[in-house]
Structure formats: C-alpha cells, structure tokens
C-alpha positions, 0 to 999 in steps of 0.5 A: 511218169515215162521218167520214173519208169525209165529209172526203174528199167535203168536201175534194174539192169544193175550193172555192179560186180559183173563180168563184161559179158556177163547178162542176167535176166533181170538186166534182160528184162531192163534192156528189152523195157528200155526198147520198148520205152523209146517206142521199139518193138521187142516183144522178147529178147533173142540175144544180149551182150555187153561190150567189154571196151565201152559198157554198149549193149548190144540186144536182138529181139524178136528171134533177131529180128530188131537189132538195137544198141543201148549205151550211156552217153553223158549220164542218159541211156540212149537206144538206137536201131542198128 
C-alpha cells in the first residue's frame, strides 16, 4: 500500500514540459506528501524550487521551519532533512 501511495505522490509531481524552476500546485502538493510519507513533518509547503543542474527539489515547510531535498537517484525518490 505505502508503494501504490508513493507512485501516486511521485506521478503527480508531473515533471514533463517545464521549466527548471517552474513548480506548480499539484507538484507542491507531491512534494510535501513525498515528505510526509518518509515520516517528516510538513504540514504545508513554504517555499519549493527545482534544481536547473540535477532535477533535486529543494522544499521548506512549516513557515521554513523543516528544509528537505527530494531527488531521484537510480529510479527511487528519496527525501533527506538538510
């Protein structure tokens, strides 16, 4: 089940057709449920950005409280506390 909810998170950050920097809502939205699947807390997004060199997410929440990186490495997107 934590499987099928992480593909869901990860397909609906829909990455196709943007701008490096460009973050929509819905990508947002991915981003802070991919955080809260890996056990961090995030109970809303501050700030996100993309990386324009590797495709890394950088996401605050909790009015920049909690710093996190979201990136893909080897096919599995992975969350880390920065």
């Amino acid at each position: 089940m934590k499987t099928l909810v992480k593909v869901a998170l990860i397909a609906s950050l829909g990455f196709s057709g943007l701008v490096a920097q460009e973050i929509t809502k819905t990508q947002k939205e991915g981003l802070q449920g991919l955080v809260m699947l890996y056990g961090y807390k995030c109970d809303s997004v501050s700030y996100a950005s993309r990386s324009s060199w590797d495709g890394s997410f950088r996401v605050t929440c909790n009015n920049n409280r909690y710093v996190y990186e979201v990136k893909d490495v080897g096919g599995r997107w992975t969350v880390k506390v920065k």
